[in-house]
N, C-alpha and C positions, 0 to 999 in steps of 0.2 A: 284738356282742361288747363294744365298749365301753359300752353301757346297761347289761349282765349285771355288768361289774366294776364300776359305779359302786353296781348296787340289792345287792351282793354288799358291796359296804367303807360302804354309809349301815345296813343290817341287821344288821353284825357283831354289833352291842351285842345284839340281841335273841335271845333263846335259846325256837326253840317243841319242845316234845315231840314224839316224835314221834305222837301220837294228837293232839295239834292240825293234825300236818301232814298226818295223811291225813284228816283231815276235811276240810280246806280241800282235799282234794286230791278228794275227792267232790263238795263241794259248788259249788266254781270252772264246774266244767261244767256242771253244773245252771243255776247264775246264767247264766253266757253261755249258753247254747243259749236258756235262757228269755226272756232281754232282747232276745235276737237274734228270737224270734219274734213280741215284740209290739211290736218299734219297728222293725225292719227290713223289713215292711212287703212283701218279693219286691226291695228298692230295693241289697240287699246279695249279695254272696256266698255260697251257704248251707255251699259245700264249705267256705269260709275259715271257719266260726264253729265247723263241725267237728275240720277240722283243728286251729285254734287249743284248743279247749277236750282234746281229745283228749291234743296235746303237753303243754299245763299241766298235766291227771293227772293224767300216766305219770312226768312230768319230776319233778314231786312224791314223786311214791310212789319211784322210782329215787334220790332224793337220798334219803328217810327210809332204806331199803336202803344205800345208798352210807355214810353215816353211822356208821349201826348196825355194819355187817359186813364192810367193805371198806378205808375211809379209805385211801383211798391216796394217794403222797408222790408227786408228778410227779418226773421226776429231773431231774440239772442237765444230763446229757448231753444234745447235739442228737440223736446216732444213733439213741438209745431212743422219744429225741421223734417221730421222723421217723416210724420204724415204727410207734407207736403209732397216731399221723396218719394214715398207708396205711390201717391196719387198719380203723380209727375209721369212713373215710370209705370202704371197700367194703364194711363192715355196714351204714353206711345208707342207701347207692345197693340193696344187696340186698332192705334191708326194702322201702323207697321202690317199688322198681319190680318187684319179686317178687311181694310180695303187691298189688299192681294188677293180676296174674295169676290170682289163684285168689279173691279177693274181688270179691263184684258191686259196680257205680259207685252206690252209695249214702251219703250223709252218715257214718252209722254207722262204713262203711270205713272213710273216709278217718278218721275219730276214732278207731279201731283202730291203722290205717296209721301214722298222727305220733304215734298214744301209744306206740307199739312203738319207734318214733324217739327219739323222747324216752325212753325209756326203757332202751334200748340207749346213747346217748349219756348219759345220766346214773347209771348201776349196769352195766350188763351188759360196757359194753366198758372200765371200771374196772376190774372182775372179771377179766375178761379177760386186762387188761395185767398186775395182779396175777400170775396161773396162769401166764402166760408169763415171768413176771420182769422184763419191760421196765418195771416200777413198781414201789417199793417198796410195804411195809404199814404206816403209824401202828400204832408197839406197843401194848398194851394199856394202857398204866403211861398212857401220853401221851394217849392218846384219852379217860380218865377224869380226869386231871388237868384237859384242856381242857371238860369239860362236857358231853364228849360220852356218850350214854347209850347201849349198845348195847338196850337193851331200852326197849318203849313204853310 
């Protein structure tokens, strides 16, 4: 969490499109899966390079999403906070341990499994909070003032 806010306020300056971000959101997993198979050697984890590649993504592709159509204002209330929080964390124990139900134990899964994760945590249950009201929405006026581009 505190790595996420430091690589979040050192990258503020930089502004990528989002057709930069979903390329780097194709090509991140490619690179690690591929580095993982020829220097990893059997000496690593194969589920972790999965998982990891899987979450980076979806996490990606969900923040391009998140940006574009969503922007949402956390609010100052704890209450709103709190239920958010519940919600938040029984969509990903659901994804998490759900689909280890109906998905076979293969790498692939599990890069499914934590990009669904990732992806649910970073657009879906923004979304989410948004339709139920416990979030506000960055109006239009704001969200183009700041740079941000609803289209790619």
């Amino acid at each position: 969490m505190l790595l996420s806010s430091f690589l979040i306020k050192k990258t503020e300056k930089f502004y990528f499109s989002n057709a930069v971000l979903v390329g780097i959101a194709v090509l991140a997993p490619a690179l690690f899966l591929t580095l993982y198979h020829f220097t990893a050697k059997g000496r690593l984890d194969q589920e972790g390079a999965y998982q990891a590649s899987g979450l980076v993504a979806f996490s990606i592709l969900g923040y391009v999403w998140e940006r574009a159509r969503i922007r949402f204002v956390i609010p100052a209330g704890w209450g709103r906070r709190l239920a958010a929080c519940l919600i938040g964390i029984i969509g990903l124990l659901a994804i998490k341990e759900g689909l280890k139900l109906v998905l076979p134990e293969h790498g692939w899964s599990d890069f499914i499994r934590y990009g669904l994760m990732g992806f649910w945590t970073i657009a879906v249950s923004p979304w989410l909070f948004v339709r139920l009201k416990l979030y506000n929405q960055q109006q239009e006026k704001a969200a183009k003032s700041s740079g941000i581009s609803p289209t790619m």
